[in-house]
N, C-alpha and C positions, 0 to 999 in steps of 0.2 A: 332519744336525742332528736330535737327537731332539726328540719331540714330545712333552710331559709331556699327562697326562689333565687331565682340569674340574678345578680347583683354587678356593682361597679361602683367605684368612688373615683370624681375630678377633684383633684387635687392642685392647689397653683403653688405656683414659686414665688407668689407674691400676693398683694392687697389689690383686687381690682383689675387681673387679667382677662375678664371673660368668662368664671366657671358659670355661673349662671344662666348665661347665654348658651353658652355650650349643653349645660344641662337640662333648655327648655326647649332648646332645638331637635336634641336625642332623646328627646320625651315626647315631642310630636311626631318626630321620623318613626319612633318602633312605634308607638302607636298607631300609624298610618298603616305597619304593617299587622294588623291586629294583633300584636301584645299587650297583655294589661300591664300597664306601665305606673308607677308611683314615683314622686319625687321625697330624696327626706334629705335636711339637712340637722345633722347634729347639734350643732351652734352657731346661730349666728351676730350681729353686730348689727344694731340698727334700728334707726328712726321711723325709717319707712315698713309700716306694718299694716296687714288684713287682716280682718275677722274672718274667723274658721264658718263653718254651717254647724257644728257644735259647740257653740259659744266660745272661743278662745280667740287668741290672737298668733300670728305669726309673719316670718318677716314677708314681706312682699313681693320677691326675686320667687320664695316659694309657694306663692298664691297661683302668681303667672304660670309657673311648672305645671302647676296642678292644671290649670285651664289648657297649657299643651297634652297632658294626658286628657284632656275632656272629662275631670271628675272634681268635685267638688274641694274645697281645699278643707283640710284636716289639720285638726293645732298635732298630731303623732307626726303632719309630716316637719315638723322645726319645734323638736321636744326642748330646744333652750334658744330663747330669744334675749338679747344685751338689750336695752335700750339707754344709750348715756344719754344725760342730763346735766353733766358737768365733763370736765375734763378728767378727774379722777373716779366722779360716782356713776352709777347706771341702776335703772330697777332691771330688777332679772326675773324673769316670765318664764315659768316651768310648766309642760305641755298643758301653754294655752292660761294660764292663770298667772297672776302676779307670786311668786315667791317671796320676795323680799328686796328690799335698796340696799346694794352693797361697793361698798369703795372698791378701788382694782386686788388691793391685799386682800381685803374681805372675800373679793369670790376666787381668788386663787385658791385658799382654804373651803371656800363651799363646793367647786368644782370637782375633786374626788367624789364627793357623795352623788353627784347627776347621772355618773356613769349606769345604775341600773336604771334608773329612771327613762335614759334616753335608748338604751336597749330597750328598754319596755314595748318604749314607742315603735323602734324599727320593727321590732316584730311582729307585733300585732301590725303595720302597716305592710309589712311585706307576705302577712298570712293571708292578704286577699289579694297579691300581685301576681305578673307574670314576668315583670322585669320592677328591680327600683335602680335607678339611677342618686346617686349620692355625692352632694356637693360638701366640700370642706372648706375649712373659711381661712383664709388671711394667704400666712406660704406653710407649706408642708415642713419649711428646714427652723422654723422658731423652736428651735429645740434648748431654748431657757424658759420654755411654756411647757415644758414636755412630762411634767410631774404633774401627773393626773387629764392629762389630754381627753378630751372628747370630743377633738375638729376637726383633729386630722389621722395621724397615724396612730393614736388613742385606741378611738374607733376602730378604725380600718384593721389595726388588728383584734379588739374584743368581739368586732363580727364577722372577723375572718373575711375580710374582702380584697380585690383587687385593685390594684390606685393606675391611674393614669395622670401623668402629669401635665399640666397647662402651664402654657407660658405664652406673655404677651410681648410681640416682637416688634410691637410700633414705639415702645418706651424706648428699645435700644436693649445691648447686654444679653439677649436672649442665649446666646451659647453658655455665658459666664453663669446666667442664673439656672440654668441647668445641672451644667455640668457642677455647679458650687452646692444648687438642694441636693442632690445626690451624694456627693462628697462627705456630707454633714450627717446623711442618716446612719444609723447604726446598720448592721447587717443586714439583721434578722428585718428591718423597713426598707433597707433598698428590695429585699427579695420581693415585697409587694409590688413594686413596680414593673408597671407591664411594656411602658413604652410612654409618650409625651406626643402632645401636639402642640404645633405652633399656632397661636389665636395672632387675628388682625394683619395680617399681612398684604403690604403694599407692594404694588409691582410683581414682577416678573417672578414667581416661586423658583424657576431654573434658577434662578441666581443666588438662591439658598442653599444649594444642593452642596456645595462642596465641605459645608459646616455637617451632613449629616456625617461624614465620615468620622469627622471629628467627633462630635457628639459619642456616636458609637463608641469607639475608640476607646472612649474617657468613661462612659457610665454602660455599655454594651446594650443601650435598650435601641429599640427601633421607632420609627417616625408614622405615626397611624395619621396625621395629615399636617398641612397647611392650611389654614382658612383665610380666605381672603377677607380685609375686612369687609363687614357688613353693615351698612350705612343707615338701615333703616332702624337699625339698634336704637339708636336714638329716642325712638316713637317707644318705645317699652318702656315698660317701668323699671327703673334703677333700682340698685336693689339698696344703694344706701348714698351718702351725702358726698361720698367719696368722687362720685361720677358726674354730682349736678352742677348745672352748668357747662357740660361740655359736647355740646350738640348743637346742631348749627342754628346761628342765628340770625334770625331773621331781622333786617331791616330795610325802611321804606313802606314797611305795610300802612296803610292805613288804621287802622287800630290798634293801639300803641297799651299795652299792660303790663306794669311791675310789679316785682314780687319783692319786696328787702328780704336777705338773705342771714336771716338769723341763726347764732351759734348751733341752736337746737334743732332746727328748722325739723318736721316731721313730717310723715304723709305728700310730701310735695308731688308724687305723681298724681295727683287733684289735679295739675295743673298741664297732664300732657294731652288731653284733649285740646285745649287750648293752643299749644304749639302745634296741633298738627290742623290748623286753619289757615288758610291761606292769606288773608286777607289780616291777621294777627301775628303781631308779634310782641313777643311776651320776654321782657330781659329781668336777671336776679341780679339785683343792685345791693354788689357787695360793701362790706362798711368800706370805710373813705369818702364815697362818694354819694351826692344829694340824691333824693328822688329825683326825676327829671320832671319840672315842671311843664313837659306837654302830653303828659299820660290821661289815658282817657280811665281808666283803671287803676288803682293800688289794692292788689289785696296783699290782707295779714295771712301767714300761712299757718300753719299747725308749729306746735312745737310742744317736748318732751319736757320742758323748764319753763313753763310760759311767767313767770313772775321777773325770772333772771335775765330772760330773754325781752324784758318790757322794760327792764331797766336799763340792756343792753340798746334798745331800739332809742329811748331819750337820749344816752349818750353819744348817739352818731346824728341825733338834731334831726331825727325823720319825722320826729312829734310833731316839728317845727314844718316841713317838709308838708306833712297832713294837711295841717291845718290851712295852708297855704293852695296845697290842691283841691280843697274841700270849697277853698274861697273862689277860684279861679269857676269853682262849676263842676269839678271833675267827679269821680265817685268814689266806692270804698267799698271791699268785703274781707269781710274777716271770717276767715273758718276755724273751729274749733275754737285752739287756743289764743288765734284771732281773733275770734268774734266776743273771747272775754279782756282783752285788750281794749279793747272798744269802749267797755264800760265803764262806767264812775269809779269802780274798784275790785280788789279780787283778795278775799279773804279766807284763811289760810288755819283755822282753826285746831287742826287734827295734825298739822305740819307736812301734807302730804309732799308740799315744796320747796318749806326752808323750815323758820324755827314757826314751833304750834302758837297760834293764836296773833301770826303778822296781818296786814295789812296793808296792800299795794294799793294805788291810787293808779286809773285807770288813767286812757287818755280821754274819756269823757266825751266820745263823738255819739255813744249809745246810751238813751238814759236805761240801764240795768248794770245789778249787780253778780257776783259771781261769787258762792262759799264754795272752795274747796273741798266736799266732804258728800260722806255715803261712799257706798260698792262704785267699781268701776263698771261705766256703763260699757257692753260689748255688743253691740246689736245690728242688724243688717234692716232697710228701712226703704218699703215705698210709699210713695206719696203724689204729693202735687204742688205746685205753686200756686199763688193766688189768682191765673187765670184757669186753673184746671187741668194744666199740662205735665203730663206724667212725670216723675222723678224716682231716680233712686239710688243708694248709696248705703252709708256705714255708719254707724259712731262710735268712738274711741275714746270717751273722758274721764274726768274726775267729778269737774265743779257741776253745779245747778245755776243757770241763769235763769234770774227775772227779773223782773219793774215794767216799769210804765211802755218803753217801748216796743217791748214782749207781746203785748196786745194790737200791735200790726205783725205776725207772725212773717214770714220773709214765705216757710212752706207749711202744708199740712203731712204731716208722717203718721201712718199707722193709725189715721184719727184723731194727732195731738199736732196741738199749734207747734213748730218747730221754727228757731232766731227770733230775728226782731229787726223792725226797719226804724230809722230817723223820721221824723214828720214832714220831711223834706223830699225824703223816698233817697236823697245820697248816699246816706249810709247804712249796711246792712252788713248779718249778722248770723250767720247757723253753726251747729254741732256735725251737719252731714257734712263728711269726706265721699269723694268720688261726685258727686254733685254735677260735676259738670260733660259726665259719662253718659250722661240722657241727652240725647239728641237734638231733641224738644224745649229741654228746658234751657240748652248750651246756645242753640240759635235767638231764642226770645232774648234771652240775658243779653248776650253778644247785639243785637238789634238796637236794645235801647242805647248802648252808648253810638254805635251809627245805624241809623235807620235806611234799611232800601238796602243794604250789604246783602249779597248773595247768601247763603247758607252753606259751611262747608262740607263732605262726606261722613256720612255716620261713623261714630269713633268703633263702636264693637265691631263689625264687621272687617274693620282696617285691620285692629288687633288678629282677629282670625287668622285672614290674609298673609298679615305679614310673619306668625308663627309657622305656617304654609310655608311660604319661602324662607324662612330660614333653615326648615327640615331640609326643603330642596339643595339651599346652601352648603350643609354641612353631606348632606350626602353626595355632593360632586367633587367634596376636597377631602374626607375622612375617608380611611377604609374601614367603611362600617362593618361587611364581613368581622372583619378581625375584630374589633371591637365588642361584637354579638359574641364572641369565641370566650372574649378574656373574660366578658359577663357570664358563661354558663349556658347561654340560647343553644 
């Protein structure tokens, strides 16, 4: 019988209370206290993804984990990644590789068979730990999901683990959604419950205190902390579309960058170096509303449907929007499935998109083209730009771009010409994600559209930093004792 290591699963009462956070914070704290610590999440939902260091992908809340542990991220640790592409379809990524595109009925039927799969992965991840910590995705109480579960209580009991409940108390309801997840689970799943913490809490926590009785009372668990919220949350990467845009914005800066806000939108924490400059500010212009015609920047972002999402972008008149900023002087980047936006068109052969053998027409700011087809490229990449200054990042696609303006490469990666610029030098073009994580190459960029701007503090070292304080954070409001206890430490 093997013997798994100290374990623990965060569990929410909902969609986007904080497990994440909570579990990158309690991934840097024990590790500060020398435990070998791993993050894994079962399944998760999401656009925003990293590439493993053994070729996969996974969601990006548990890349960041990984990096609070200080080990490299691992596709075992998020053995089932969602990625929608429509409202009802998503491709579904199985540790680390593409599985299959399946409508929401289609994977409810694929989802019993993950379950050894995704054991697979925990164990061999937890065969080299000394702690893993275990996030669950959505709420714990969707128990009209609960046939064939592998998110929440699924799991939590095929690995025999312990749950701790999270709840976000800035939304409001926090007693009702407690005391209601609890109420809904079967027995034999409240027994896994060890107690709940209250995430994001404003003001005074004495002023809480009368609800814990209550709570008690009604579900008999006990309160392992309050966390005050934490502001700098922000500056981290989100873990999906759910959260973007809601972090404080900056205006009055001088340097002014948009992002339109696409249905698909992927990868967008490309763009959190960017917010965290002082001197920038960077808003996501959701549909209804024009570009703003005094932006010194528009970039295109990533996206998991780029063809839907380009026919999405004509229909809110941004096209229009482009070309109009493009006239004024202003500029243009597109990443990823951006940077095939761009181009004269994007063809569809293999039907990776929609139906096999379509053809979109780009918006033709880029002379190149885009076939959708070959392997999915997964690769991590350094490089340079065209004056020499270091770069480095990821790539995440499908298509192959070329033509004419291919031959001004935007960078050099690994040796090979990587984007492509306009003859004009406005508009430009790459496959690399995280791009603007180099230091080096984030000031130069940032420069040309205002020259003489200061340069603002290196982005890795902030990330550091501020996973540092958040350990600090959570160990002044949790009783980590206890918590080390219900994991096994």
């Amino acid at each position: 019988m093997t013997v798994r290591p100290p374990a623990l699963m965060l569990q929410g009462t909902g969609s986007d209370v904080g497990k994440s956070l909570l579990v990158a914070g309690l991934c840097r704290l024990f590790t500060a206290r020398g435990v070998s610590v791993r993050p894994f999440k079962p399944q998760n939902m999401s656009n925003n993804a990293a590439v493993t260091v053994d070729g996969g992908e996974i969601g990006r809340a548990q890349a960041l984990q990984a990096r609070a542990c200080k080990v490299a991220p691992l596709a075992d640790m998020n053995p089932v990644l969602i990625k929608p592409h429509s409202e009802t379809g998503a491709q579904v990524v199985v540790q680390g590789q593409v599985l299959a595109k399946a409508g929401a009925g289609d994977y409810q039927r694929l989802k019993p068979t993950l379950m050894p799969r995704v054991l697979d992965s925990f164990h061999r991840l937890a065969a080299g730990a000394g702690l893993v910590v275990v996030e669950g995705a959505g709420s714990a109480a969707e128990v009209n999901l609960r046939a064939g579960d592998i998110a929440n209580m699924g799991f939590a009991t095929a690995a025999d683990l312990p749950v701790i409940l999270v709840v976000d108390i800035d939304r409001g309801g926090a007693i009702a959604a407690i005391v209601g997840t609890v109420a809904v689970l079967p027995e034999h799943e409240r027994a896994r419950l060890k107690g709940y913490v209250i995430n994001r809490f404003r003001g005074d926590p004495a002023l809480f205190a009368p609800a814990l009785d209550v709570i008690a009372a009604h579900t008999g668990l006990p309160c392992l902390g309050i966390v005050p919220w934490f502001a700098e949350a922000a500056l981290l990467p989100a873990e999906d579309s759910a959260s973007l845009g809601r972090g404080p914005s900056a205006t009055g800066r001088p340097l002014r960058i948009v992002v339109p806000r696409l249905p698909c939108i992927a990868n967008f924490d490309d763009f959190d170096p960017l917010v965290a400059e002082p001197d920038v500010s960077l808003d996501m212009i959701v549909p209804g509303r024009a570009l703003p015609g005094d932006a010194d920047l528009v970039i295109l972002p990533g996206s998991k449907a780029t063809i839907a999402d380009l026919t999405f972008l004509r229909a809110q008149g941004w096209d229009i929007d482009l070309t109009a900023h493009l006239r004024r002087g202003g500029r243009v980047l597109g990443i990823c499935a951006g940077f095939q936006m761009l181009g004269r068109s994007i063809a569809d052969p293999l039907g990776v998109e929609g139906p096999p053998g379509s053809v979109a027409p780009g918006l033709g700011l880029l002379d190149v083209e885009t076939v959708m087809a070959g392997d999915k490229v997964l690769r991590e990449s350094v490089g340079y730009d065209g004056s020499g200054r270091p770069v480095r990042g990821y790539e995440m696609h499908m298509g192959r771009t070329t033509g004419p303006d291919s031959k001004r490469p935007l960078l050099t990666m690994e040796g090979r010409p990587e984007g492509a610029l306009s003859a004009d030098g406005l508009v430009a073009g790459c496959y690399l994600h995280g791009l603007f994580a180099s230091d080096p190459f984030r000031s130069a960029f940032l420069d040309v559209l205002r020259p003489g701007r200061a340069p603002g503090a290196a982005w890795e070292p902030q990330i550091e930093a501020i996973l540092d304080r958040l350990a600090s954070h959570l160990k002044q409001s949790l009783d980590i004792d206890a918590i080390g206890r219900i994991a096994g430490l």
